[in-house]
N, C-alpha and C positions, 0 to 999 in steps of 0.2 A: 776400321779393319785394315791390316798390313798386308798387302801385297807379295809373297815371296819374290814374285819373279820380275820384281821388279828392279832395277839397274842399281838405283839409288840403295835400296835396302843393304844392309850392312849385316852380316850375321856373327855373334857373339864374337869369335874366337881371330875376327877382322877390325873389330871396337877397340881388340885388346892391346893388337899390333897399330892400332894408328891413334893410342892414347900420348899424349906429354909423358915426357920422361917422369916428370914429378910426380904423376898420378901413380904411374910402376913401381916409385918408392914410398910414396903412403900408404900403397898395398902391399908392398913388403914390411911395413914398420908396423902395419896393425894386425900383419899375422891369415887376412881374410882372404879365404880365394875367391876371383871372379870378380864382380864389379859391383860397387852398390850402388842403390838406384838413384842417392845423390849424383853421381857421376855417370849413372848414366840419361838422366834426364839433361845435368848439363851438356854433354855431348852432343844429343839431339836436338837441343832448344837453343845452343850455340850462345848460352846464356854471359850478360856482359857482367864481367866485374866491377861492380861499386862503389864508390867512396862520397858516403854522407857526412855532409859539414853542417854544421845548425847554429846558426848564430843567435843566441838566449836571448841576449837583450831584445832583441827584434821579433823576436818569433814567441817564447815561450812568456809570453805574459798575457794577461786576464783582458777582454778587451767583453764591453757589453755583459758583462757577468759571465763569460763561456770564455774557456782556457784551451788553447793550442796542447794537445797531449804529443809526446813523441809517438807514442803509436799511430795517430794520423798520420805523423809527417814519415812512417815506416812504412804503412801501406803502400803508401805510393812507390817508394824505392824499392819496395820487394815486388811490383810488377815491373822496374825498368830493370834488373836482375838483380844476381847476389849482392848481398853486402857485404863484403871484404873490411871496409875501414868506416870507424863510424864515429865522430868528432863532436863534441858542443863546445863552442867555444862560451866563455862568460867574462864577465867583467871582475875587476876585485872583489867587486860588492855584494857577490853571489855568496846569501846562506850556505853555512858547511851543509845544513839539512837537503837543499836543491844538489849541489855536490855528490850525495853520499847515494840521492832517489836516483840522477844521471847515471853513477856506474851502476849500483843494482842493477839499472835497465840494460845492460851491457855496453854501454855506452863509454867513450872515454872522456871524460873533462878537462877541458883544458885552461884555464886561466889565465887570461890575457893581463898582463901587469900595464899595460898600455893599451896604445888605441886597439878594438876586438878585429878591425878590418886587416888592419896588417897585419896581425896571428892568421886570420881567415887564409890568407894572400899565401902566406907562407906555406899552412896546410896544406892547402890545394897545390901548389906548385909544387910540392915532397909527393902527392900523391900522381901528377904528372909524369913526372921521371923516373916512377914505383912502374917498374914493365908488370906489375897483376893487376893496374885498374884501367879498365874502358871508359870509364862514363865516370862522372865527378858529378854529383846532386850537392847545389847548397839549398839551403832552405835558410828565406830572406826575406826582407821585404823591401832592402836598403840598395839605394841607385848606388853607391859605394860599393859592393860586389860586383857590380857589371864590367871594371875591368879587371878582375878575377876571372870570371866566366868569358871571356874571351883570348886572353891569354893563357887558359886550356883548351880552348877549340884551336887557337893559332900552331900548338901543339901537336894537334889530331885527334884530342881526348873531346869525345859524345859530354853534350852539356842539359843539366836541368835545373831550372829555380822553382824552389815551392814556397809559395807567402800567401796573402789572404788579404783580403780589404778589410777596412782602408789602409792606405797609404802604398798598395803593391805597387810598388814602381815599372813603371812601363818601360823606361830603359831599362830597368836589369831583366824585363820578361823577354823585350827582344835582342836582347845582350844570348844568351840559350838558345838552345836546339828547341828544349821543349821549354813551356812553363803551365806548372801547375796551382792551380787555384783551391786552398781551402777554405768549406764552409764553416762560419763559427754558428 
């Protein structure tokens, strides 16, 4: 239950004058009056903007007969907030099939012609300098992202690793702010 009288409450037509400029022009470009309740949930949940990195070779393969889905590794990143950017990196050797399953999911593919760590490195650093993302999520299991993940917090960018056992590397867990452990 909301409070009117309370200091902090904010009433509509106060939302509207203390939105981002950007938000005043997406509501001019789609025509709609008032505010929809994407925008205004983020408003009030001061929700961070996201950028998920997933390194395939590491994360997306079959371990024990049970397979890491993206959708696990999305769970997670849709409670640390929005997803703004959202990356798989892969090797050469990535099926056009895994390719093609990647972007259906909305996902971007990227294809690393060399090693997957320095694509990773470079991602993440492009989305550092990117002023719409808060928080950088890789999903790893490789002590090799851990100076990734600290040369965006040296930044000021909020850090997450998601990987799974075995082999979740303990440097790259406390390399992050947070880290996340999935079950297979």
């Amino acid at each position: 239950m909301v409070d009117e009288n309370t200091e902090n409450s904010m009433r509509p037509e106060e939302i509207e004058g203390s939105l981002p400029e950007e938000a005043l022009h997406d509501e001019k470009r789609s025509g709609q009056k008032g505010l929809s309740f994407k925008m205004v949930k983020n408003i009030f949940t001061r929700q961070r903007k996201v950028a998920l990195i997933i390194d395939a070779p590491n994360l997306l393969r079959r371990i024990n007969n049970r397979q890491i889905r993206l959708e696990d590794i999305e769970k997670i990143a849709d409670r640390l907030g929005q997803i703004k950017v959202a990356k798989v990196i892969l090797n050469r050797h990535a099926p056009q099939k895994l390719l093609k399953a990647i972007e259906n999911s909305g996902y971007e593919p990227i294809v690393a012609s060399g090693d997957i760590y320095i694509r990773m490195a470079i991602e993440v650093i492009d989305c550092v300098f990117s002023k719409n993302i808060n928080m950088i999520i890789v999903a790893s299991r490789h002590a090799r992202c851990a100076p990734i993940l600290r040369a965006a917090k040296a930044n000021g960018i909020d850090t997450a690793i998601i990987g799974f056992q075995p082999g979740f590397s303990v440097a790259v867990q406390n390399a992050a702010d947070m880290a996340f452990q999935l079950e297979l």
